[in-house]
C-alpha positions as CSV (number, residue, x, y, z in Angstrom):
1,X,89.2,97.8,85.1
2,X,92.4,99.2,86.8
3,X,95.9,97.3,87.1
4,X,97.0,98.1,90.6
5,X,101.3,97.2,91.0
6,X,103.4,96.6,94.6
7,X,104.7,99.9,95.5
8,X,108.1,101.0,94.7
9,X,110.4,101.7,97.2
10,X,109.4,99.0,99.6
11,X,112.9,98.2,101.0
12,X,112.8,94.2,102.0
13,X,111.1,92.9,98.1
14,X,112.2,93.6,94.3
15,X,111.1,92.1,91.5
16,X,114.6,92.0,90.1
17,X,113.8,90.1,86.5
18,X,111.3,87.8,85.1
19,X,110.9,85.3,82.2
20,X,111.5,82.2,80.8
21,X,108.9,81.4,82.7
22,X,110.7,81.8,86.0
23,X,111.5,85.5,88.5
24,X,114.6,86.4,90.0
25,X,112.8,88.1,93.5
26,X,115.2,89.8,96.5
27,X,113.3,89.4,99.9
28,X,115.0,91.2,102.6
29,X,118.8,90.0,102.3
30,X,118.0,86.8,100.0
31,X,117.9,86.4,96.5
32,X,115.0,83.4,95.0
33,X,114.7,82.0,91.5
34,X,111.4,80.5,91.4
35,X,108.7,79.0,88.8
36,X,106.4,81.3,87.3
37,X,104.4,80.3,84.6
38,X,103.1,83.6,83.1
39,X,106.9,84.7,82.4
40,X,106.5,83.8,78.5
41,X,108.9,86.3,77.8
42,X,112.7,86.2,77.5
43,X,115.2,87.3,80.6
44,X,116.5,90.5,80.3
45,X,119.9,89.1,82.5
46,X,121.6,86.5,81.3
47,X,121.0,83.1,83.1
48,X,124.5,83.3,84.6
49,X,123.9,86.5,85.7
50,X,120.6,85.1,87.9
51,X,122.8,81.9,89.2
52,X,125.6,84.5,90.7
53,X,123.0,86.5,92.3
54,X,120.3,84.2,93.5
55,X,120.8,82.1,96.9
56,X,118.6,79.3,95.9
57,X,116.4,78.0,93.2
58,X,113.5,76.1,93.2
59,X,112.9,73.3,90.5
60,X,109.2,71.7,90.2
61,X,109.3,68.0,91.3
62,X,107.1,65.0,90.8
63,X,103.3,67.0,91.8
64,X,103.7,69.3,88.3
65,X,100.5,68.8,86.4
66,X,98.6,67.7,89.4
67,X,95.4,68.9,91.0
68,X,96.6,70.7,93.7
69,X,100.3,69.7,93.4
70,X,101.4,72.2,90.4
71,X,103.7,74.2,92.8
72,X,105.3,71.1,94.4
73,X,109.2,70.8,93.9
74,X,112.6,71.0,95.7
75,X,114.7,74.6,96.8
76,X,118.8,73.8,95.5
77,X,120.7,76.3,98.0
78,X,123.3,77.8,95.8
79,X,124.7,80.1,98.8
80,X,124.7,79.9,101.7
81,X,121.2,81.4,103.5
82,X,119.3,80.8,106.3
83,X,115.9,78.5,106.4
84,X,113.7,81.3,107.7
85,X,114.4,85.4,107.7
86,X,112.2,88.6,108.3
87,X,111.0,91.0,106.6
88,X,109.0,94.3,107.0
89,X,106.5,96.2,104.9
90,X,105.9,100.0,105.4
91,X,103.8,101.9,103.7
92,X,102.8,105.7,105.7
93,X,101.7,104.6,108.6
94,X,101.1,100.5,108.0
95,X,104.0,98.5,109.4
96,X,104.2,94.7,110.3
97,X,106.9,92.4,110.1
98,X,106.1,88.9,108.3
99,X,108.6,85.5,108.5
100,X,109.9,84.1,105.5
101,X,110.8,80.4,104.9
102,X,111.6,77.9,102.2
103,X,108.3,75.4,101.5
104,X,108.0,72.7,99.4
105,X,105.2,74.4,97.4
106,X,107.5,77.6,96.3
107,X,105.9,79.5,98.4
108,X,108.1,81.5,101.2
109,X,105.2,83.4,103.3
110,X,104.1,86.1,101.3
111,X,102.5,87.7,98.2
112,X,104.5,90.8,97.2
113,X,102.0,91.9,94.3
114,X,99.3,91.9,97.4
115,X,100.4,94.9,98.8
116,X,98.1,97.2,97.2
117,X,95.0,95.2,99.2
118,X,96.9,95.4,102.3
119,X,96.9,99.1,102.1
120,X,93.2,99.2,100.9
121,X,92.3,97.0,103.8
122,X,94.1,99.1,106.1
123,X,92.7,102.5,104.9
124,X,89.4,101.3,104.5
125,X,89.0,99.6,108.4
126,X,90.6,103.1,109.6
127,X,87.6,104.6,107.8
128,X,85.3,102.8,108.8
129,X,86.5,102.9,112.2
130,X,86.1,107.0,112.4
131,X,82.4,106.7,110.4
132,X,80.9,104.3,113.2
133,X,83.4,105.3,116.1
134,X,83.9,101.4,116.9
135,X,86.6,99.0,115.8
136,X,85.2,96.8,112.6
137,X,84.8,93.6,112.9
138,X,86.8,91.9,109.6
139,X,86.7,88.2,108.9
140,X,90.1,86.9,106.7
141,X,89.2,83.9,104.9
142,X,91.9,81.4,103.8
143,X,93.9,83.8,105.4
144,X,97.6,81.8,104.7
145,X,99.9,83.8,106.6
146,X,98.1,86.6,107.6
147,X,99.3,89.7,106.1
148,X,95.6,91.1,105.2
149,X,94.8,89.9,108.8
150,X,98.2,92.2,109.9
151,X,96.7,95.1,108.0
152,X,93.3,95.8,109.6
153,X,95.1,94.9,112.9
154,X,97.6,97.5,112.3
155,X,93.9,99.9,111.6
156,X,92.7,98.8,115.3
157,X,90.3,96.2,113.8
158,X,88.9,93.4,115.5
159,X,90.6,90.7,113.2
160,X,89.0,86.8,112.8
161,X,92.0,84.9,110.7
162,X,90.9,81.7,109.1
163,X,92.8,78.8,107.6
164,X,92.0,75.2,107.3
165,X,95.8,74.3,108.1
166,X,97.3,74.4,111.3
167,X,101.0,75.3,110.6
168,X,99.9,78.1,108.1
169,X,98.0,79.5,111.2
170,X,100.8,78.7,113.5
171,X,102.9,80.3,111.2
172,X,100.4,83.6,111.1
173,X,100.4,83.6,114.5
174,X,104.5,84.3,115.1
175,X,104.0,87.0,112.2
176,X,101.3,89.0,114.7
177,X,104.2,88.5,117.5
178,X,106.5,89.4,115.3
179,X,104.6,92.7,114.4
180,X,104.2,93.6,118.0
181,X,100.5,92.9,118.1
182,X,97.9,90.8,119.4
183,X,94.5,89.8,120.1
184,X,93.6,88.1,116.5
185,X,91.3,85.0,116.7
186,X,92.5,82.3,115.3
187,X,90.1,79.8,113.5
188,X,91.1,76.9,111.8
189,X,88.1,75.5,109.6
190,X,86.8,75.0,106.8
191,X,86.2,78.4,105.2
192,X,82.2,77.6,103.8
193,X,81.0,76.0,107.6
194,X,82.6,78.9,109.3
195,X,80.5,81.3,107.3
196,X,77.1,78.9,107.0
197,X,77.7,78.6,111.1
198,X,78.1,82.9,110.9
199,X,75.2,83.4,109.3
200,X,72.8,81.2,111.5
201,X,74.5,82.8,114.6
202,X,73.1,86.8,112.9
203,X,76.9,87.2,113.3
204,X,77.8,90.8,111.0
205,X,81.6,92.1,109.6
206,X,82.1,95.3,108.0
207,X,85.4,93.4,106.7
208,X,85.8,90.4,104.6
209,X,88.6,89.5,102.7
210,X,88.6,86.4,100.3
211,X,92.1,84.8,98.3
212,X,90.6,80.9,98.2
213,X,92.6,78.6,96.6
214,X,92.0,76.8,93.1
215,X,91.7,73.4,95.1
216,X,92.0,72.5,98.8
217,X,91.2,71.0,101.8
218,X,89.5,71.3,105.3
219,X,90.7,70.2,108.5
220,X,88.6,67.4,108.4
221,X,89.5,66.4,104.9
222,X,86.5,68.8,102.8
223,X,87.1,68.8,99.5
224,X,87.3,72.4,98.0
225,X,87.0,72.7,93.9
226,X,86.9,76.4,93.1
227,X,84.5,76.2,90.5
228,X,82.1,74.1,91.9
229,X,81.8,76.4,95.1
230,X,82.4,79.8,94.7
231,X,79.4,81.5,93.7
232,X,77.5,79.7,96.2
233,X,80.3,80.3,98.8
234,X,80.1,84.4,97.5
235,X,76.5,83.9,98.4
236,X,76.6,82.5,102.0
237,X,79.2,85.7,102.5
238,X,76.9,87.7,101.5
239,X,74.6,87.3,104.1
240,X,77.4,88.3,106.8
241,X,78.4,91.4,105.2
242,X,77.2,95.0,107.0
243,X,75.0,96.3,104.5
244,X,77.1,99.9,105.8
245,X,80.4,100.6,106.8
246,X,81.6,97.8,105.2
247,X,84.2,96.2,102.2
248,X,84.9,93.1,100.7
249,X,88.1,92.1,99.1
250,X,88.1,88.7,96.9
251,X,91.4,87.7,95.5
252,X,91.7,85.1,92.4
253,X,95.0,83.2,91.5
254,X,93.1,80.5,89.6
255,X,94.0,80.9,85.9
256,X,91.5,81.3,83.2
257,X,90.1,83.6,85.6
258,X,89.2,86.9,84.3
259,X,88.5,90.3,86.3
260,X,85.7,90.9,84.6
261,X,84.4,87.3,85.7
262,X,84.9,88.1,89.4
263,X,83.4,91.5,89.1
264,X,80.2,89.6,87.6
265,X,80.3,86.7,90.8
266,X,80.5,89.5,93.1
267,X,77.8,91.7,91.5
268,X,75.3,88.2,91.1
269,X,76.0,86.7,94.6
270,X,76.2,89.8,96.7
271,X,72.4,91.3,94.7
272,X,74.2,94.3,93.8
273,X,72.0,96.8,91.2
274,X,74.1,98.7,88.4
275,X,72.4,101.7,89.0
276,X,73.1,101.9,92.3
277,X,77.1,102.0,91.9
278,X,78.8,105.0,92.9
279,X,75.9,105.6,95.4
280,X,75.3,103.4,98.0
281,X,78.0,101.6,97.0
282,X,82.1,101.3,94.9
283,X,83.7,98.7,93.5
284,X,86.7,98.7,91.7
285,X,88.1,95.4,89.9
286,X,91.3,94.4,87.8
287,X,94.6,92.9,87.9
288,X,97.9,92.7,90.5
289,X,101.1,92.3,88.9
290,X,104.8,93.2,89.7
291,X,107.6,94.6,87.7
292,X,110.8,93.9,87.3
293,X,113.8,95.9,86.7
294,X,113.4,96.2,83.2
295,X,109.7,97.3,83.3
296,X,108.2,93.8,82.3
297,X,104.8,93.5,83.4
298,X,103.6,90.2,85.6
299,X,100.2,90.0,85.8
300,X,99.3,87.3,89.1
301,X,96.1,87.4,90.0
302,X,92.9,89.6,89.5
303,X,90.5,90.8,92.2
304,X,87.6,92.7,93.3
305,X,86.6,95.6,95.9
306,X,83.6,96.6,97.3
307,X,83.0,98.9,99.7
308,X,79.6,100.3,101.4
């Protein structure tokens, strides 16, 4: 198991200090104070020294302790900032440009301690790309925003984004503009019908990437209950996956979650055989966290790769 950390040095995000269970995060030219429940430390800053610094905070409203309403609350402006601003990530030779706004989930359009998948899915579609000599064809499920999808773009690949809600697309789309790209497909669907429909068509990616959400919801109202679903949903991807030239990414927020756990769903739904690791295929699994200033580990979510 490895712990894989957002790079240092990436100009537009910092993790400037965490606990209490909140984080004191810079993005770009703005300063946030936002929820975070795995902060169970003390601050290293004093709280006064987080309210001169921060441009707005965001207190949880009426949704906490709610199926699928935890995150729901209110942004209090303590400066003066805009409603939406850019930012860019770099790293060698990936570069897109994503839009941040203020939601009423906490949320602002990206997930900084993601950035080590966003490299891995860049580097591995450019590999792929000079094994086969053809783009690869990678499939971004519950895609949010679309930075994965921006990353095997940026590697020349021919990029499906998926999302069962329209503004989030909408919102994915203006970050491809906004990166100076183009051609993504947009799909918005329910994640397990897209695939089931995939897999009757023979339809084949040498990319998927996977970051569903504890509970949600399709277009046309599916329910989505992450326990209930997931290895059978693992299963149905399975079948869509290049058996060569190929990697999976599979991202889990959901807490009570364990790496080890997602390593075994992966391992059991895609018919992978321990003695066959390391040759026909890799996988790596652990956590993504951030750190602050002070060096305080935030573990956020835990995740598996496989490559073939």
């Amino acid at each position: 198991m490895i712990l894989l950390e957002s790079p240092k040095g990436w100009k537009d995000y910092e993790l400037l200090d965490s606990g209490d269970f909140e984080k004191l995060e810079r993005f770009g030219g703005y300063i946030l104070i936002r929820p975070e429940p795995k902060a169970l430390w003390k601050k290293s800053m004093p709280e006064s020294e987080w309210m001169k610094l921060a441009h707005t905070k965001f207190t949880t409203g009426a949704g906490f302790g709610k199926a699928g309403k935890e995150d729901s609350g209110t942004w209090h402006r303590l400066k003066k900032m805009d409603d939406q601003w850019p930012v860019e990530y770099r790293k060698g030779s990936l570069k897109f440009n994503m839009r941040m706004g203020l939601t009423s989930f906490k949320h602002v359009g990206i997930f900084p301690e993601q950035a080590p998948n966003w490299d891995f899915i860049y580097n591995e579609s450019k590999k792929i790309a000079e094994n086969t000599g053809k783009a690869p064809k990678v499939l971004n499920l519950f895609a949010y925003t679309g930075a994965a999808s921006l990353a095997a773009r940026a590697a020349g690949a021919e990029v499906t984004h998926l999302d069962s809600v329209r503004q989030v697309v909408t919102w994915a789309r203006t970050n491809m503009e906004m990166s100076r790209m183009d051609n993504i497909r947009w799909v918005i669907e329910d994640a397990l019908k897209f695939v089931q429909r995939e897999a009757r068509r023979g339809n084949i990616y040498q990319g998927i990437i996977m970051d569903p959400p504890a509970y949600g919801h399709g277009p046309d109202g599916e329910k989505w209950k992450l326990d209930e679903l997931l290895f059978a949903f693992l299963t149905e991807v399975s079948t869509i996956v290049d058996k060569r030239n190929s990697f999976v990414v599979l991202n889990l927020y959901s807490n009570g979650y364990s790496a080890v756990l997602a390593e075994t769903l992966i391992n059991t739904s895609f018919g992978l055989r321990s003695e066959d690791k390391g040759k026909s295929y890799h996988m790596t699994f652990g956590e993504l966290m951030l750190k602050d200033k002070f060096e305080k580990a935030l573990p956020l979510s835990v995740f598996v790769r496989l490559s073939r």
